[in-house]
C-alpha positions in Angstrom: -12.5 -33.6 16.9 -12.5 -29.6 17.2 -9.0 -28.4 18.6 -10.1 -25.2 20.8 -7.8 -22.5 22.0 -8.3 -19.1 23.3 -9.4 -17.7 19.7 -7.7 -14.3 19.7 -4.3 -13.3 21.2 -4.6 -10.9 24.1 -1.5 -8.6 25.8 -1.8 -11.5 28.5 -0.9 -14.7 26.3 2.5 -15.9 25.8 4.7 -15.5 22.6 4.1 -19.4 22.6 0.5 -19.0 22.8 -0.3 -16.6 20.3 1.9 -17.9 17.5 -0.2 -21.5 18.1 -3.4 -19.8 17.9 -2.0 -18.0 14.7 -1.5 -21.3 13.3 -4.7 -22.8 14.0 -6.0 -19.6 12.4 -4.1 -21.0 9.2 -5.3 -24.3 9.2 -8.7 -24.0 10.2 -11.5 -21.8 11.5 -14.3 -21.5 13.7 -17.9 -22.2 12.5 -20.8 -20.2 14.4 -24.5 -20.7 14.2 -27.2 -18.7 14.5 -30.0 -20.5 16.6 -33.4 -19.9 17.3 -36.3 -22.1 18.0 -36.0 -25.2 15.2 -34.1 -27.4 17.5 -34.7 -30.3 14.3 -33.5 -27.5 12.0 -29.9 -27.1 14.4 -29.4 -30.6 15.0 -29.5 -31.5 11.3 -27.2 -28.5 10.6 -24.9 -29.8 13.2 -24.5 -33.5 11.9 -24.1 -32.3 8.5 -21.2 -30.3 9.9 -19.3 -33.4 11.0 -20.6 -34.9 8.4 -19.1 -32.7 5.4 -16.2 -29.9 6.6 -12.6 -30.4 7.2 -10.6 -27.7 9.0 -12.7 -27.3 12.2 -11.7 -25.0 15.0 -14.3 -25.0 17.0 -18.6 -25.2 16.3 -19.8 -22.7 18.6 -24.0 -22.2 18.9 -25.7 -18.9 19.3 -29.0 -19.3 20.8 -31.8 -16.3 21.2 -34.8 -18.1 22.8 -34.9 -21.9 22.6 -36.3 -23.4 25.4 -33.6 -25.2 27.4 -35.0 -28.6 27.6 -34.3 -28.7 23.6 -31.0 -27.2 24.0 -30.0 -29.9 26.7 -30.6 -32.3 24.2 -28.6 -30.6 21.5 -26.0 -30.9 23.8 -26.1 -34.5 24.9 -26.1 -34.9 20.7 -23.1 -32.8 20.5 -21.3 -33.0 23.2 -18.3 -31.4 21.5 -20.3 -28.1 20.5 -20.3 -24.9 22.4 -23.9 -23.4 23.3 -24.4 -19.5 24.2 -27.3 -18.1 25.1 -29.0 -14.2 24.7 -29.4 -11.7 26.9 -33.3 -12.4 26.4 -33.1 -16.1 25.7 -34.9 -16.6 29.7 -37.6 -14.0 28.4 -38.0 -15.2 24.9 -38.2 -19.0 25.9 -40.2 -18.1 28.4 -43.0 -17.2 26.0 -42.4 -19.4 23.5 -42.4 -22.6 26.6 -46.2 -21.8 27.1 -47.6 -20.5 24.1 -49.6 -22.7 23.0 -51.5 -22.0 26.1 -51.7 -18.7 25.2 -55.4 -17.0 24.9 -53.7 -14.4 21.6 -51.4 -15.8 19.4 -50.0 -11.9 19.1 -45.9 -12.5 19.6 -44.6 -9.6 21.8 -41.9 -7.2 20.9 -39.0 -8.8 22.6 -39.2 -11.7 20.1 -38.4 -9.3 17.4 -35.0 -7.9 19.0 -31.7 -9.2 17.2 -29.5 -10.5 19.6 -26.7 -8.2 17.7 -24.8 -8.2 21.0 -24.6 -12.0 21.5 -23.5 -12.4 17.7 -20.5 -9.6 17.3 -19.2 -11.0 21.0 -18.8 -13.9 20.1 -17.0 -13.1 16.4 -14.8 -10.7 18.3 -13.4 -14.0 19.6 -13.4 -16.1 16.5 -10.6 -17.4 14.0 -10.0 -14.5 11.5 -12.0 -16.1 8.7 -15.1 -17.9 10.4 -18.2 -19.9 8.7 -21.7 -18.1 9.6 -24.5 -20.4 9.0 -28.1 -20.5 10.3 -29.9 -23.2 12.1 -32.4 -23.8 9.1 -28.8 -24.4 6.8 -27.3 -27.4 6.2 -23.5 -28.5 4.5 -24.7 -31.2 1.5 -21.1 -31.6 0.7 -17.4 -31.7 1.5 -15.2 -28.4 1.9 -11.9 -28.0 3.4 -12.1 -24.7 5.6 -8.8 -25.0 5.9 -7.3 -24.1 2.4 -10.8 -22.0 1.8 -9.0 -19.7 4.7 -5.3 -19.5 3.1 -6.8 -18.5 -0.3 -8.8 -15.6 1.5 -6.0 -14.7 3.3 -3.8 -14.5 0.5 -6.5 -12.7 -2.1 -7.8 -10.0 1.4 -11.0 -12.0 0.8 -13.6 -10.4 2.7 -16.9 -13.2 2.1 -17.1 -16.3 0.2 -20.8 -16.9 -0.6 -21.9 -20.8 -0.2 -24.2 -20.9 -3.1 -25.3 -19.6 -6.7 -27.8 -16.8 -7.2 -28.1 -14.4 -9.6 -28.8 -12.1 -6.9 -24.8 -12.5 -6.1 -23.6 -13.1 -9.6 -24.0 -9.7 -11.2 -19.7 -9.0 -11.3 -17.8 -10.6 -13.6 -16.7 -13.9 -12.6 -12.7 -15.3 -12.4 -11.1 -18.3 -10.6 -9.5 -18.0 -7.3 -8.8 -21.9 -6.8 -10.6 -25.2 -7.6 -13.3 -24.2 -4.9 -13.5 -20.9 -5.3 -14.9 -18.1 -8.1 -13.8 -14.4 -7.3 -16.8 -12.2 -7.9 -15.4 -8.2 -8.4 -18.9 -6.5 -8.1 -18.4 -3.0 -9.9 -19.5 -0.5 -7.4 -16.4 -1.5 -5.0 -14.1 -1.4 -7.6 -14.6 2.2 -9.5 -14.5 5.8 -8.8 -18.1 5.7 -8.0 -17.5 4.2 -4.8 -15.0 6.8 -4.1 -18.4 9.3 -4.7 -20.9 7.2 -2.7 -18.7 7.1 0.3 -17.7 10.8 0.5 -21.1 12.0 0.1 -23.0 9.5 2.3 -25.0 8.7 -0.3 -26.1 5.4 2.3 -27.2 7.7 5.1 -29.3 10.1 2.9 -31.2 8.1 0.4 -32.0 4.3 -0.9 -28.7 4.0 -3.1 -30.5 0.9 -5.0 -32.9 3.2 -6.4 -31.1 5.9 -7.3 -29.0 3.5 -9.5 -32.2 2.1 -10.8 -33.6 5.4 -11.9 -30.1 6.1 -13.9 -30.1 2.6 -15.3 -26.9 1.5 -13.5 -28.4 -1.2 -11.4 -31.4 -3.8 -12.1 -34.2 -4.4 -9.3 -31.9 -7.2 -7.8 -29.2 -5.0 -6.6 -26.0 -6.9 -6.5 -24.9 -3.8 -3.7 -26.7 -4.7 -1.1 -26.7 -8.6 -2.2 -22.8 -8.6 -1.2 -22.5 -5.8 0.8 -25.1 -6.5 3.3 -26.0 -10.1 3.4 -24.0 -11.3 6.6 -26.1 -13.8 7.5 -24.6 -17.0 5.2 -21.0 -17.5 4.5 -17.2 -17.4 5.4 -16.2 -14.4 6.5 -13.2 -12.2 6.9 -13.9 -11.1 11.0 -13.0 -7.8 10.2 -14.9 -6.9 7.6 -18.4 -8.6 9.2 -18.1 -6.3 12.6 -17.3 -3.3 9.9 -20.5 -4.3 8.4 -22.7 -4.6 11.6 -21.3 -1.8 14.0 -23.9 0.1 15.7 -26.3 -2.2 14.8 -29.6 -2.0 17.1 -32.1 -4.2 18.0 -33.8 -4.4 14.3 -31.7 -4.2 10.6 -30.6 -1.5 9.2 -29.0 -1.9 6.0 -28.4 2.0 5.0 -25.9 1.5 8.0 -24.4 -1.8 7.2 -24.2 -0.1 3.5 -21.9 2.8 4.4 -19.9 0.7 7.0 -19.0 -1.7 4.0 -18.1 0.8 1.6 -15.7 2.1 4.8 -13.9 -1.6 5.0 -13.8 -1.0 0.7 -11.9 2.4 1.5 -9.5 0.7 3.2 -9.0 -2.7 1.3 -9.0 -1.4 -2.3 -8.0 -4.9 -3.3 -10.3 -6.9 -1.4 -11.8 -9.8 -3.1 -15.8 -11.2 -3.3 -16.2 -14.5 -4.0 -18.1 -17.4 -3.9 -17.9 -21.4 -4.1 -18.2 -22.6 -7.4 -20.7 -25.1 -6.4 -23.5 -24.9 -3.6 -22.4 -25.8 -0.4 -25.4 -25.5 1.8 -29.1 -26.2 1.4 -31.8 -24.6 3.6 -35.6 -25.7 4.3 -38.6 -24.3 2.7 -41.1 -26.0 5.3 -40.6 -24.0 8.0 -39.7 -20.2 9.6 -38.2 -19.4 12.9 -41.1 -16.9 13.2 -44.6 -15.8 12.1 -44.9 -13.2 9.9 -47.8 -12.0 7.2 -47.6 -15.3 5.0 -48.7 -16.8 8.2 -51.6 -14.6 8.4 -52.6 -14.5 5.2 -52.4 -18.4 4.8 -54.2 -19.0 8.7 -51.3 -20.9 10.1 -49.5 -20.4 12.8 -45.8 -21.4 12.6 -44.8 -20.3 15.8 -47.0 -23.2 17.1 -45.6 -25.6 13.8 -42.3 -25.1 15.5 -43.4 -26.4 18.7 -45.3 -29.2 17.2 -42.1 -30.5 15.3 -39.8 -29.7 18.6 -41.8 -31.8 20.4 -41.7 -34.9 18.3 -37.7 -34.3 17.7 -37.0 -34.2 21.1 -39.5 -37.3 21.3 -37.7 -39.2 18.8 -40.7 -39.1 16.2 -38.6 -36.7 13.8 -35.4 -37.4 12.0 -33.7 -34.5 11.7 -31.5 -35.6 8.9 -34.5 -37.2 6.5 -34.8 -36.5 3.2 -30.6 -34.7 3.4 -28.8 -33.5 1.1 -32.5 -32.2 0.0 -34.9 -31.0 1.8 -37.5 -32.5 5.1 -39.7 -34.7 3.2 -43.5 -33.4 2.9 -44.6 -36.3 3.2 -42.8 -36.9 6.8 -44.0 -33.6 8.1 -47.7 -34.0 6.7 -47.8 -37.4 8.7 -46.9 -35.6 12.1 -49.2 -32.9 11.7 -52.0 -35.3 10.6 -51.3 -36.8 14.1 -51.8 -32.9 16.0 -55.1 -31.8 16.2 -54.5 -28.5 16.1 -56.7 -26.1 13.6 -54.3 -23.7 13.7 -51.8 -26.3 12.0 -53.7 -28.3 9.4 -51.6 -30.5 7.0 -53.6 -28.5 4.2 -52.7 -25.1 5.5 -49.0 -26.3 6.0 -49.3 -27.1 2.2 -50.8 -23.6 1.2 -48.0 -21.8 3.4 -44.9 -24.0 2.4 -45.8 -23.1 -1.3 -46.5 -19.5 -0.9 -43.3 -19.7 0.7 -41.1 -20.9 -1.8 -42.8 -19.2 -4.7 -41.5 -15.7 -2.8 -38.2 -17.0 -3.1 -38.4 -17.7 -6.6 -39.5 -14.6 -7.5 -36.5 -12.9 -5.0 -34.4 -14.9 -7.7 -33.0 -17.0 -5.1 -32.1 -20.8 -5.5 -34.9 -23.2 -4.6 -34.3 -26.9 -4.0 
């Protein structure tokens, strides 16, 4: 059971008031998730959520364009889970409601906007140190969010990565507690960060490879690994809206850059770390959008999604088979097999899924 209370003191709440939600802050934290489209994707993120993590605040989803009729059945799943919508989400589901009816399978531009507005509302609001997680992500096994939140507070922890990567493990590595590993990544921790702020080095030129070309910094560039990644992981509040201020409708991580070497300025003894085991998986069947692996392989995912929706919401799709690992090809290759739908053969699902996870592997990222 999640114990809710108004998440951030305001001049109007009572002494009484804002020292209990101070204390809830202290013994547990708010967990947000990003949603969009993979209804089967949320709802297993959501059970393993019950499933795996103590010290629960409050499980609030973020929704940009789901198409209601999924959404009402999230709810009726979860009754205890909190479900916002986007300023677009009537536009974007919209479109997304009748596209396989569409004559084009060209996505319009509205589908690309980042629902930036939706997300740093509803983290102005949340527990001090929250849990970010995606739809696609899922717990696979136990954390206490609880004591996770007391040693960030005590150590100025700004992120806690939920997995290993070499990507994030270019600092040198030290214990914080039994579940955590403090990461001190060099370039917020020496003079040079003192240099790249003052000049704007973030505003005028790619950092990364500048750094590269002086044989500081490898082509996996542990900078923007920490720095800008806000899309996984326990966060300090302040330091993720540092990160994402004037954010517009796309990414841009010059921006998010220079805004995290600001929050460094100010917290010269912040700490980076990450769990010393993984703590969430993710899929490697599926996007929440099309992009040029999809036209390069001939398969549509935008219509994949609605496929698997539809036989979720049917009851045809378990969204928690094959956990802790992965959906099970074999279970997906099965419903396809039963769509006739040449956009979404079971051999161009294949031919996708592995181009998909080979592009991983070779961003050095951990592959179930």
């Amino acid at each position: 059971m999640y114990t809710r209370f108004n998440h951030q003191g305001t001049t109007s709440a009572s002494p009484m008031e804002r020292a209990a939600s101070q204390f809830m802050d202290e013994l547990s934290m708010d967990v947000i998730v990003k949603s969009f489209n993979r209804p089967y994707c949320l709802d297993r993120c959501l059970r393993s959520i019950t499933r795996f993590l103590r010290g629960v605040r409050s499980v609030r989803v973020l929704d940009d364009g789901t198409p209601d009729k999924f959404l009402d059945e999230i709810q009726r799943r979860h009754p205890e889970v909190e479900i916002s919508r986007s300023e677009r989400h009537a536009e974007k589901s919209a479109f997304l409601t009748n596209y396989s009816s569409q004559k084009s399978n060209r996505l319009p531009e509205t589908m690309s906007v980042i629902p930036w507005d939706l997300w740093r509302c509803a983290i102005k609001t949340a527990s001090h140190h929250f849990l970010l997680l995606e739809d696609d992500q899922w717990c696979v096994r136990e954390m206490d969010l609880g004591n996770i939140g007391q040693v960030m507070k005590a150590t100025d922890c700004a992120i806690v990565r939920l997995f290993q990567s070499p990507v994030f493990d270019c600092g040198r590595l030290s214990t914080l507690s039994p579940e955590l590993c403090r990461v001190e990544p060099w370039y917020l921790k020496t003079p040079l960060h003192t240099l790249f702020y003052k000049a704007y080095f973030t505003n005028q030129c790619k950092l990364g490879s500048v750094l590269r070309r002086l044989g500081i910094a490898d082509g996996r560039w542990a900078l923007e690994a920490y720095a800008v990644y806000v899309v996984c992981g326990i966060f300090d509040r302040s330091f993720w809206l540092e990160v994402t201020r004037g954010a517009g409708e796309g990414i841009n991580e010059r921006l998010q850059l220079f805004h995290a070497l600001k929050w460094a300025a100010r917290h010269r003894h912040a700490a980076f770390a990450r769990t010393t085991g993984d703590q969430v998986s993710t899929t490697f069947r599926s996007s929440s959008s099309s992009g040029e692996l999809d036209r390069a392989v001939g398969f549509d995912m935008v219509l994949f999604n609605q496929i698997l929706n539809e036989h979720w919401l049917a009851g045809r799709l378990d969204s928690s088979a094959g956990m802790p690992g992965d959906f099970p090809k074999e279970t997906v290759l099965n419903l396809l097999s039963k769509t006739a739908e040449p956009r979404c053969t079971p051999e161009k699902w294949l031919q996708w899924c592995d181009r998909f996870t080979e592009n991983f592997r070779n961003l050095g990222c951990p592959v179930g």
